[in-house]
C-alpha positions as a printed Julia matrix, in Angstrom:
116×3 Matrix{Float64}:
  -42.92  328.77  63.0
  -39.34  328.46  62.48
  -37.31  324.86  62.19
  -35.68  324.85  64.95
  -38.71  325.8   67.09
  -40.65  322.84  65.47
  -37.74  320.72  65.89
  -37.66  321.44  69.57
  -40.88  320.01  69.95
  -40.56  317.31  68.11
  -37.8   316.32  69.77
  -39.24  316.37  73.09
  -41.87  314.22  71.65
  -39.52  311.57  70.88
  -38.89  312.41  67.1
  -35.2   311.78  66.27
  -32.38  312.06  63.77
  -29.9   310.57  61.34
  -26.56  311.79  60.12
  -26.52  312.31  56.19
  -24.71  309.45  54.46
  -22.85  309.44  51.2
  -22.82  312.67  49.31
  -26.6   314.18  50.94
  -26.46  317.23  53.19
  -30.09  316.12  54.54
  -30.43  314.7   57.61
  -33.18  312.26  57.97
  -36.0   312.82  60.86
  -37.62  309.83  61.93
  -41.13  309.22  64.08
  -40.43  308.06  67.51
  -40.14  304.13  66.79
  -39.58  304.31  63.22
  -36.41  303.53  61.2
  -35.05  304.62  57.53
  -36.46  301.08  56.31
  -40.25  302.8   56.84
  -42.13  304.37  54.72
  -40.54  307.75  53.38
  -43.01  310.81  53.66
  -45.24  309.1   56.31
  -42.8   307.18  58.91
  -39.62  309.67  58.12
  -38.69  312.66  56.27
  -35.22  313.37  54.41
  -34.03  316.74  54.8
  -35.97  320.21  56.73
  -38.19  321.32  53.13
  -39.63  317.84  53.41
  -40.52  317.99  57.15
  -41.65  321.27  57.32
  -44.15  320.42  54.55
  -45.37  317.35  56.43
  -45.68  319.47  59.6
  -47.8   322.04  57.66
  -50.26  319.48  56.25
  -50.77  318.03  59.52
  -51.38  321.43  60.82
  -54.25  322.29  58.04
  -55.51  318.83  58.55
  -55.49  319.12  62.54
  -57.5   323.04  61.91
  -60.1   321.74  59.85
  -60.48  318.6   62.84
  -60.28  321.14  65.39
  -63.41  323.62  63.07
  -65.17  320.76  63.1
  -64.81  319.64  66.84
  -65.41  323.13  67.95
  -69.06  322.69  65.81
  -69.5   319.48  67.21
  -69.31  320.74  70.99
  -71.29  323.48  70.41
  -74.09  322.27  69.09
  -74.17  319.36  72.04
  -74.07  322.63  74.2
  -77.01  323.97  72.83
  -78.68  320.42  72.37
  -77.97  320.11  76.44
  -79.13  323.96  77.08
  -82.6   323.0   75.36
  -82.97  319.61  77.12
  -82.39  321.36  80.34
  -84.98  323.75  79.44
  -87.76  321.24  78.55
  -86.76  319.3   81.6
  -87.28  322.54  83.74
  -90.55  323.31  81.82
  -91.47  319.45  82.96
  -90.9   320.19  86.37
  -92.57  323.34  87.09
  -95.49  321.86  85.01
  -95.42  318.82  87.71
  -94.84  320.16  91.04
  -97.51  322.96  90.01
 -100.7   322.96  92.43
 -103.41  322.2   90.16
 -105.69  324.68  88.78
 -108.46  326.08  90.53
 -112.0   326.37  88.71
 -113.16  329.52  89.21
 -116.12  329.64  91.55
 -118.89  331.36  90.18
 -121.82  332.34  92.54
 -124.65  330.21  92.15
 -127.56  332.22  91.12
 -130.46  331.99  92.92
 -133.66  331.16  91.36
 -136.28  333.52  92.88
 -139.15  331.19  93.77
 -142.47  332.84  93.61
 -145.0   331.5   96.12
 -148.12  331.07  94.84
 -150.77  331.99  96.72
 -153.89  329.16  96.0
């Protein structure tokens, strides 16, 4: 992405800037509620090479967060999916009727009648 497309946003988020003083060309970028007495690299940046760098580690840094937020959220979705699958398994299991024995037909003992 170009400077002044970055700058654009940054600007919108607050970010602002100082004139050069003395003999630099650089003008300094500054955080929203920062000042030139912060820390350089971290609070502001002097000059568009040392912004843009800054703005491209962030970047990497914010990918690798967002890899590892896109694992995290799927594997709660498939942690949930299988919950809601036991639970359903629980259900079925207790609103079930309950099993029927099979009824066998007695067998009938054939009685022989003596005759005494």
């Amino acid at each position: 992405m170009a400077f002044q497309a970055r700058w654009r946003e940054l600007k919108k988020a607050g970010w602002t800037t100082k004139r050069p003083t003395g003999v630099s060309v650089d003008f300094t970028y500054l955080k929203p509620g920062n000042t030139k007495k912060d820390v350089r690299g971290v609070d502001f940046f002097v000059g568009e090479i040392e912004l843009m760098a800054y703005l491209d580690e962030v970047d990497l840094g914010m990918c690798a967060c967002l890899v590892r937020l896109r694992l995290f959220f799927t594997l709660c979705c498939v942690q949930l999916s299988l919950q809601r699958q036991n639970q359903r398994k629980r259900s079925n299991l207790q609103h079930a009727p309950p099993r029927r024995r099979s009824r066998q037909p007695k067998r009938q003992v054939s009685r022989k009648r003596s005759l005494r």
